[in-house]
N, C-alpha and C positions, 0 to 999 in steps of 0.2 A: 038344665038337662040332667036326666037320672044318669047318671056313668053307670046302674048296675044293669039297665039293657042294653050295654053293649059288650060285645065280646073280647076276651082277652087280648091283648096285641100281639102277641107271643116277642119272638124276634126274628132279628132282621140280617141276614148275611149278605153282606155286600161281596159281590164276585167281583174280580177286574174283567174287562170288556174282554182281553182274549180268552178268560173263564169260561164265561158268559156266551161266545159264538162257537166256544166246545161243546157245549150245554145243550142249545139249540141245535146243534149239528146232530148231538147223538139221538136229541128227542125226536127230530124229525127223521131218521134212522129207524128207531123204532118204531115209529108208527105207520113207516111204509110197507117194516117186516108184518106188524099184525094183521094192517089192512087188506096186506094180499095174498099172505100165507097161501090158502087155499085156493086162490086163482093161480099160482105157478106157471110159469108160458114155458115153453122152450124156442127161445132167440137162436136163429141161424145166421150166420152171418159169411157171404164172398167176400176174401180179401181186395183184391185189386179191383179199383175202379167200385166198389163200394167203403168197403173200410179205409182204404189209402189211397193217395192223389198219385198218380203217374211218377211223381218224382220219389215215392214211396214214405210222404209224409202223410200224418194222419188226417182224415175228413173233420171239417171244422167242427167242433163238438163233440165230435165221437165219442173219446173219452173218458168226459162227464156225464153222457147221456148213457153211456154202460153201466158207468159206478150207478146212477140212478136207477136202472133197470136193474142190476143187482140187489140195491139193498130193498129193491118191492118184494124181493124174492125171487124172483123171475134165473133162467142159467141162460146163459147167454155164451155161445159158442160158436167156434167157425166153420164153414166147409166149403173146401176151396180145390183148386186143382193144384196146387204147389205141394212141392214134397217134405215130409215133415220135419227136413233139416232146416224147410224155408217158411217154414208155417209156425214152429214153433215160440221164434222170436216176437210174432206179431203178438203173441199172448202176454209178453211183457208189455208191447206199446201200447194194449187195452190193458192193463193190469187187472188180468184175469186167469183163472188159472181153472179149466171146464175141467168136469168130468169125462168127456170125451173132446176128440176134433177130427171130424173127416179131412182126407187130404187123397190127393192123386186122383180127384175128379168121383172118389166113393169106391177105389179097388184097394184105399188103406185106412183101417179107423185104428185109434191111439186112443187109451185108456191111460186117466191117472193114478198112480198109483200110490205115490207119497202124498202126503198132506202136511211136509213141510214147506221153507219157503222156496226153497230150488226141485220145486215138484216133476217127480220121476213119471216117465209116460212108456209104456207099451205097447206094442202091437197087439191088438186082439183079436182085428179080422183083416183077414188078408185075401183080394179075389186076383187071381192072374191068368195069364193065356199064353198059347203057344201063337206067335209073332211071324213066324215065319211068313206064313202066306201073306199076311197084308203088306212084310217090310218087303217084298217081293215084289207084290202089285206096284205099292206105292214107287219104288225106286223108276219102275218102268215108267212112267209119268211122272218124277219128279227124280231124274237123275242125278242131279246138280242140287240138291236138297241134303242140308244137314241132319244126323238123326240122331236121336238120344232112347234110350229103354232106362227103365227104372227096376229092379228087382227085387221080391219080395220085403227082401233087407233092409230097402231102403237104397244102396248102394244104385249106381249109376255110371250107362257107358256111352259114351258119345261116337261119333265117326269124327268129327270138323269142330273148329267152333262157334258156340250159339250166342249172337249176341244177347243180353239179358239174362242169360241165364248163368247163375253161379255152378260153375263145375268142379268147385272146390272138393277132394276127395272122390271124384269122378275119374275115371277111364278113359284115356282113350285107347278105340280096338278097331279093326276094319269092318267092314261093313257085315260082311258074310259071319262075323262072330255074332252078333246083334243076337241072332233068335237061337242060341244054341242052347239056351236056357227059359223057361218060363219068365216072363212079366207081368208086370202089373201096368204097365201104359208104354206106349212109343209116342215120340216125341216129334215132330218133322217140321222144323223151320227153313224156309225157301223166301226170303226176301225176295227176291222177283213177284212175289205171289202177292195178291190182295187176298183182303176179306173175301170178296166173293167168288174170287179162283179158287179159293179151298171149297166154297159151297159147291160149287157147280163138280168140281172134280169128286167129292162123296157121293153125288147123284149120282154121276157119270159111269163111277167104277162100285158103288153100293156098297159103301161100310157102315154100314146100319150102326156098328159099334162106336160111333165115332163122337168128340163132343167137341166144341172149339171153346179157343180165346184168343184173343188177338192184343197185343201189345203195338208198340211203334214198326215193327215188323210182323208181319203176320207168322203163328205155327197152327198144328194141327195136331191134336191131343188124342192120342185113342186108348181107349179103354176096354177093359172083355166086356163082352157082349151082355148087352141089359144089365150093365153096371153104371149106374152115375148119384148122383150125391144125393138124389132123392132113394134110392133100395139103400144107399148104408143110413140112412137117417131113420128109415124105419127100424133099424136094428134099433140104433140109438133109443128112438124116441121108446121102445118097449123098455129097455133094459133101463129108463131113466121113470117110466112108469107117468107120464105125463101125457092127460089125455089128448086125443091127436086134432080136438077144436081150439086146442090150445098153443098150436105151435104157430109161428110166425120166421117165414124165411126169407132173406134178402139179397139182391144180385142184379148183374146187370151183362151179364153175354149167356154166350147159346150151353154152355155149362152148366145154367143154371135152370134151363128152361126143367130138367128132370124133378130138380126139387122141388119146381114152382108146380109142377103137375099133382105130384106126390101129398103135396103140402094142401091145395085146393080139392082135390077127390075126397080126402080124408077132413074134411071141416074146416083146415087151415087155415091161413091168410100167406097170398103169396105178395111183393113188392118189387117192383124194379126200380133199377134207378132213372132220372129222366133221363140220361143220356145213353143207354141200353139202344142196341138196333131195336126197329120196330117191330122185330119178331119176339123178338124178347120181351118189349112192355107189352104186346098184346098175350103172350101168354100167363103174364103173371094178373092176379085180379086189381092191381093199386098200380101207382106210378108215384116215388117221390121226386122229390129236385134231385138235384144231381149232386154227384160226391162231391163235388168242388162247391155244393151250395147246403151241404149239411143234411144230406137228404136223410140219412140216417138216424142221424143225431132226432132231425123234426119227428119221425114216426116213434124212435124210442120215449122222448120226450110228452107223446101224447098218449101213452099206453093208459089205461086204467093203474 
C-alpha cells in the first residue's frame, strides 16, 4: 500500500468517560440552541394539577423536559392563580428563572429584574377592583364561608382560616374590613361547597368576573372584571416579542379556560391536562395524560 495516499493521523486525545458525557452534554446543547434559535415558543405553564401532584411534588419529568425546552431556546414560564409569595418557589423546583410570571389568576404580572443567581422580580402590572359589592353578594349566600383579598402589594387579609392556604404574613381582620381597600382577587373557601355549588351559584347571582379552582376542598377565585391569565399573557407575549403562533399554554381547571381561549384565537396551541373537568378539555384544542402520568413532560418532550 502507498502510505503517501493516506492522510496524516494527526493525534489522539483520550478523554476520561465523565469528560466525555460533558462533552456530549454541551454538543447536544448547542445544537438545540442553533436548531431552534428562530422557532422561539413561549411555554405557559398552571402550576397545580399540571406542574405539581396534589401533594405538591413535581409531575413526573417535568424537570427535565423544561431544561430541554430551554436549551431549544424556547422561555418557558408559569401562570397560575397562586400569589407570588406562592408561585415564586416553584421557579426553583423547575430551575427556571422567566422573564416574566403571571400570578393571581392575570390581576398580578412580575418582571425579572436581576440576572443573578437569586433573581430579583417586580411588579409591573397590577389590575384590581373595588370588592365591596361581590363580598356583600357573596356573604349573603355563603355566610359561613371563609374569605381572603389580596392587595396590590401583594400583602393578604383573611376573616377565618383557610385550609391549604399559607397565611404566613397575612391578616387577619373582620369581614366588613375586606373591601375598604382596592384588590386584586377575593378569595371564598366554603368546604361545605362542591365543585359544582360554586358553578351553579356564579350563574345563580352572575359574577361574570369569576374564575375557579378547586383543591381537596373547594374555593372560589374572583378577579376584576375581564381579567384572567389569558389578557395578562398578551401583555407578556408582546413585551417578549414572540409571535403569537408560537405560543403554547398549559392547564387543567376553569382558570385556565381564559388562556386557552387567548392562546387558540391568536394561532396558539392550547393543552389540558387528562384529568381537567370536561369543560376544560373541551375548551382547550389538545388533551394530554394527566399530571400524575407526565402529561407535561410528553408534550414538551415532543416539541420541534
Amino acid at each position: 500500500m502507498n502510505d503517501a495516499r493516506l492522510p496524516d493521523s494527526g493525534e489522539v486525545e483520550v478523554e476520561t468517560p465523565a469528560e466525555a458525557a460533558e462533552l456530549v452534554e454541551e454538543l447536544a446543547e448547542r445544537a438545540e440552541r442553533a436548531g431552534t434559535a428562530a422557532e422561539r415558543m413561549l411555554i405557559v405553564l398552571d402550576i397545580d394539577g399540571t406542574v405539581l401532584l396534589e401533594d405538591e411534588s413535581p409531575s413526573p419529568g417535568i424537570v427535565e423536559a423544561v431544561a430541554h425546552a430551554q436549551r431549544a431556546g424556547h422561555e418557558v414560564m408559569l401562570a397560575t392563580g397562586r400569589s407570588w409569595s406562592a408561585t415564586r418557589r416553584i421557579h426553583d423546583v423547575l430551575e427556571i428563572a422567566p422573564d416574566y410570571a403571571v400570578c393571581s389568576n392575570g390581576a398580578i404580572i412580575m418582571k425579572r429584574v436581576s440576572d443573578g443567581d437569586e433573581s430579583d422580580y417586580e411588579r409591573v402590572h397590577t389590575e384590581t377592583f373595588d370588592a365591596t359589592e361581590v363580598l356583600t353578594l357573596l356573604r349573603e349566600h355563603l355566610p359561613d364561608a371563609h374569605y381572603l383579598v389580596e392587595l396590590p402589594d401583594g400583602h393578604r387579609e383573611y376573616t377565618d382560616y383557610l385550609d391549604d392556604w399559607n397565611l404566613d404574613h397575612a391578616d387577619r381582620v373582620a369581614f366588613d374590613q375586606l373591601g375598604r381597600r382596592p384588590v386584586t382577587r377575593v378569595v371564598v373557601v366554603s368546604p361545605e361547597q362542591t365543585e359544582r355549588d360554586f358553578v351553579e351559584l356564579v350563574d345563580r347571582v352572575g359574577l361574570n368576573q369569576v374564575s375557579y379552582a378547586v383543591g381537596w376542598t373547594a374555593w372560589l377565585d374572583i378577579a376584576p372584571k375581564g381579567v384572567d391569565k389569558g389578557t395578562a399573557l398578551a401583555l407578556v407575549r408582546e413585551w417578549l416579542d414572540i409571535d403569537p403562533s408560537r405560543v403554547l399554554v398549559m392547564g387543567d381547571g376553569r382558570n385556565d379556560v381564559g388562556m386557552f381561549a387567548w392562546s387558540r384565537e391568536n394561532g396558539g396551541r392550547a393543552v389540558a391536562m387528562g384529568q381537567g373537568p370536561q369543560e376544560v378539555r373541551d375548551a382547550a384544542g389538545e388533551v394530554t395524560a394527566s399530571v400524575t402520568e407526565g402529561g407535561v413532560a410528553a408534550i414538551l418532550r415532543a416539541l420541534d
